[in-house]
Structure formats: C-alpha cells, structure tokens
C-alpha positions as semicolon CSV with decimal commas, in nm:
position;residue;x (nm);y (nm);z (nm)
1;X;24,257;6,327;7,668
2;X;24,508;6,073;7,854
3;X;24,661;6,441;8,028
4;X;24,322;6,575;8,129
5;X;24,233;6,250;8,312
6;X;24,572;6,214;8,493
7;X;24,525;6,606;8,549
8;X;24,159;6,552;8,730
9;X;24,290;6,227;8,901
10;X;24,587;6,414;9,105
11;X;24,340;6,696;9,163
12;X;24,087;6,482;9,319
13;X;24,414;6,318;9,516
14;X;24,484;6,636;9,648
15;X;24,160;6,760;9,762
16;X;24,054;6,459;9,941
17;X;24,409;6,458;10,154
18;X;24,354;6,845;10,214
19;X;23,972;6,743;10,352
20;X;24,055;6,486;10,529
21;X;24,330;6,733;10,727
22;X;24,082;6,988;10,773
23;X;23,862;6,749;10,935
24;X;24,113;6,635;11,217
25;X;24,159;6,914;11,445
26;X;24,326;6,932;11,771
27;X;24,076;7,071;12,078
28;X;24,283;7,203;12,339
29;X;24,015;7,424;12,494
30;X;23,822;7,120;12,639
31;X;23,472;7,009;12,656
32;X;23,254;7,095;12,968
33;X;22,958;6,854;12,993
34;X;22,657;6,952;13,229
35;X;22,527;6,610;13,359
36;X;22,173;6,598;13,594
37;X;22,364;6,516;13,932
38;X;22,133;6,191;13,948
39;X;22,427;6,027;13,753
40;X;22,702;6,108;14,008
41;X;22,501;5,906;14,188
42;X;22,559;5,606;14,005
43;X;22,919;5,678;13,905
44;X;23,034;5,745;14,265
45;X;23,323;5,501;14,346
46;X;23,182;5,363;14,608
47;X;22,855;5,236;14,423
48;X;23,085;5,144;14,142
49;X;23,162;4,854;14,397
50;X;22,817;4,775;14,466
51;X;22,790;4,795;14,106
52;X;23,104;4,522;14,038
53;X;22,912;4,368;14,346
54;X;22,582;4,286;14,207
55;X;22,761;4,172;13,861
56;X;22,873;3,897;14,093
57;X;22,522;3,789;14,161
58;X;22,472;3,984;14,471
59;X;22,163;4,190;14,474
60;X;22,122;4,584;14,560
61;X;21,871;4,733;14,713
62;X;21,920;5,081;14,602
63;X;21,696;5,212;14,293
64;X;21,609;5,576;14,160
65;X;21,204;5,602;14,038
66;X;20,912;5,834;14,103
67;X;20,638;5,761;14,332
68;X;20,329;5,945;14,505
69;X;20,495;6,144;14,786
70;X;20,439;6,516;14,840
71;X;20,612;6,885;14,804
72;X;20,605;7,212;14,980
73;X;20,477;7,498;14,735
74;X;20,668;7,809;14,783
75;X;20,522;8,054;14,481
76;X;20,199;8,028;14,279
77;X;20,158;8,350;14,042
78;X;20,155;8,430;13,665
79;X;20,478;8,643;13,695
80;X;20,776;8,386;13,564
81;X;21,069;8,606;13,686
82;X;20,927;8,588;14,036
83;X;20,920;8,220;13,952
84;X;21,244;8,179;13,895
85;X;21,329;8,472;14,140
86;X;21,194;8,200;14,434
87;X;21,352;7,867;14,287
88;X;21,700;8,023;14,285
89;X;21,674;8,185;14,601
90;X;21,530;7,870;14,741
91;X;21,800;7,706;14,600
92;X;22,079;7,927;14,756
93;X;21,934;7,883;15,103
94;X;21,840;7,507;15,108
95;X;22,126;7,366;14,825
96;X;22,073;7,021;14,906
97;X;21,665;7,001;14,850
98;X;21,581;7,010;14,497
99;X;21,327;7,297;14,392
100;X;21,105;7,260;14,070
101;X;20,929;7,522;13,840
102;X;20,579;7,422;13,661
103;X;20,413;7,604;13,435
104;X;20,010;7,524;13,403
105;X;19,809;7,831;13,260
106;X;19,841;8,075;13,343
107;X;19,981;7,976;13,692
108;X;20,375;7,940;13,766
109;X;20,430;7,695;14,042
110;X;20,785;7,649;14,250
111;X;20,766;7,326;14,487
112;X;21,018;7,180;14,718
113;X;21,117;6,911;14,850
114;X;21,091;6,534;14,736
115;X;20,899;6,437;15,095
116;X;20,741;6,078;15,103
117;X;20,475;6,158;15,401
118;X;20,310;6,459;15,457
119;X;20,404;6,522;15,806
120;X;20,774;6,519;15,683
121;X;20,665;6,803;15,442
122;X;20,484;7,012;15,696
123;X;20,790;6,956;15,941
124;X;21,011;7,123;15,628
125;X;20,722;7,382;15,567
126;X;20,757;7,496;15,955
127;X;21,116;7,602;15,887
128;X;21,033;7,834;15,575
129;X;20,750;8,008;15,743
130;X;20,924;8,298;15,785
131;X;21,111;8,309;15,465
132;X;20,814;8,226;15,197
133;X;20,459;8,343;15,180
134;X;20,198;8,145;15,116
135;X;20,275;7,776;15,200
136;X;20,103;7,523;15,173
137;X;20,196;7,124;15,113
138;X;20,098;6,970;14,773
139;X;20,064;6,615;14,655
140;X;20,316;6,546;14,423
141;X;20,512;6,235;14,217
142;X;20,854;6,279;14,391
143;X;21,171;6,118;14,290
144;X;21,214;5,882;14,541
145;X;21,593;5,776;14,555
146;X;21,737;5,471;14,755
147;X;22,074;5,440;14,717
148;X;22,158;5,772;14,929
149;X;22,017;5,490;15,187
150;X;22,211;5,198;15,138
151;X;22,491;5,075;15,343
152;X;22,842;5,016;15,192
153;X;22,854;4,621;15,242
C-alpha cells in the first residue's frame, strides 16, 4: 500500500512540472494590437507632457466627447457592398476625415465628416459634388475632439 502511494505521489510530481512547462511558451512571432487611433491621441509624447503637466495641478483644456454637430451623407441605399464600396473609397480620397456606416432598416447610410456648423459641412459637401451623388448635410452627434487644438505650453 506504502509503494502505491509513493508510486501516485511521484506521478502527480511529474505531471504537474510537465504542465506547468507546457504552459510557459516562448512567442517570438509577436502580437499586433489594432487600437481606435483616438488613443494615439492621448499617448502622443507631446500630450504625455501636458499629461505630466496637469498632474502638477495645471489644467488642460483639451477633451474628446460627442456633441450635436453635423455630417455630409454620401450613400443612402439597401445594398451594403455599395455601402462599404463608398466608405472605403471615401476613405482613400479624404484619409484624414473619418467616414461612418449606419445601418437603420432597411436603409445603409455612409456620413462624413465630424463638422460642428453646418456651413462648415456644406463648404466640405461643395468639394465632393462631383465625386458623390446625392448629397445632402445631416444632423448628426459628432465626436468633437479638442486636443488636436491645443497649444504645446
């Protein structure tokens, strides 16, 4: 009886130190993490300052949040591959305004364009007019970022 224990005791030794190797692995291929570009934002060396900055009991102004503004509509249709045919051509063209897909049935919807006024929307609208029809400007909650507007102090 006094074997079979000692037997069953290494065995369970053994097992444990052969799971606990299997479970440490070495991963030389990397890990790629897609981040929403909002965060680059943040992380960007020189708000990092502004960051140490306000730690220090200085105040910035800067701030990320949604708000009523408005967007230029580029596609309205029931066809999602034409959807998403006009956001990523939109995209190619313009790769610094942001382009959005909604879906309300049956309708697909592609807007552009985080514009706080309307005029500044119909002033963006005049420059597609020959790329994307119909147009038309839509109210909209934007994302209305601040820090893009800040001064380095």
């Amino acid at each position: 009886m006094n074997g079979r224990l000692f037997i069953s005791m290494i065995t369970v030794f053994v097992l444990c130190q052969y799971q606990s190797k299997a479970q440490s692995f070495d991963d030389s291929t990397g890990v790629i993490v897609h981040t929403d570009p909002r965060i680059a934002i943040l992380t960007a060396p020189e708000n990092m300052s502004s960051i140490t900055k306000r730690n220090n009991n200085q105040s910035r102004t800067g701030s990320i949040h949604s708000g009523r503004g408005f967007r230029v509509q580029i596609y309205n249709g029931s066809d999602r591959h034409k959807a998403n045919t006009a956001k990523v051509d939109f995209i190619r063209r313009f790769p610094s305004i942001r382009a959005y897909i909604t879906y309300i049935q049956p309708q697909f919807r592609v807007k552009v364009g985080d514009f706080r006024s309307r005029s500044e929307a119909q002033k963006f609208m005049s420059q597609l007019n020959g790329v994307y029809s119909p147009l038309m400007v839509v109210p909209d909650i934007i994302e209305i970022n601040t820090f893009k507007n800040d001064q380095p102090n």
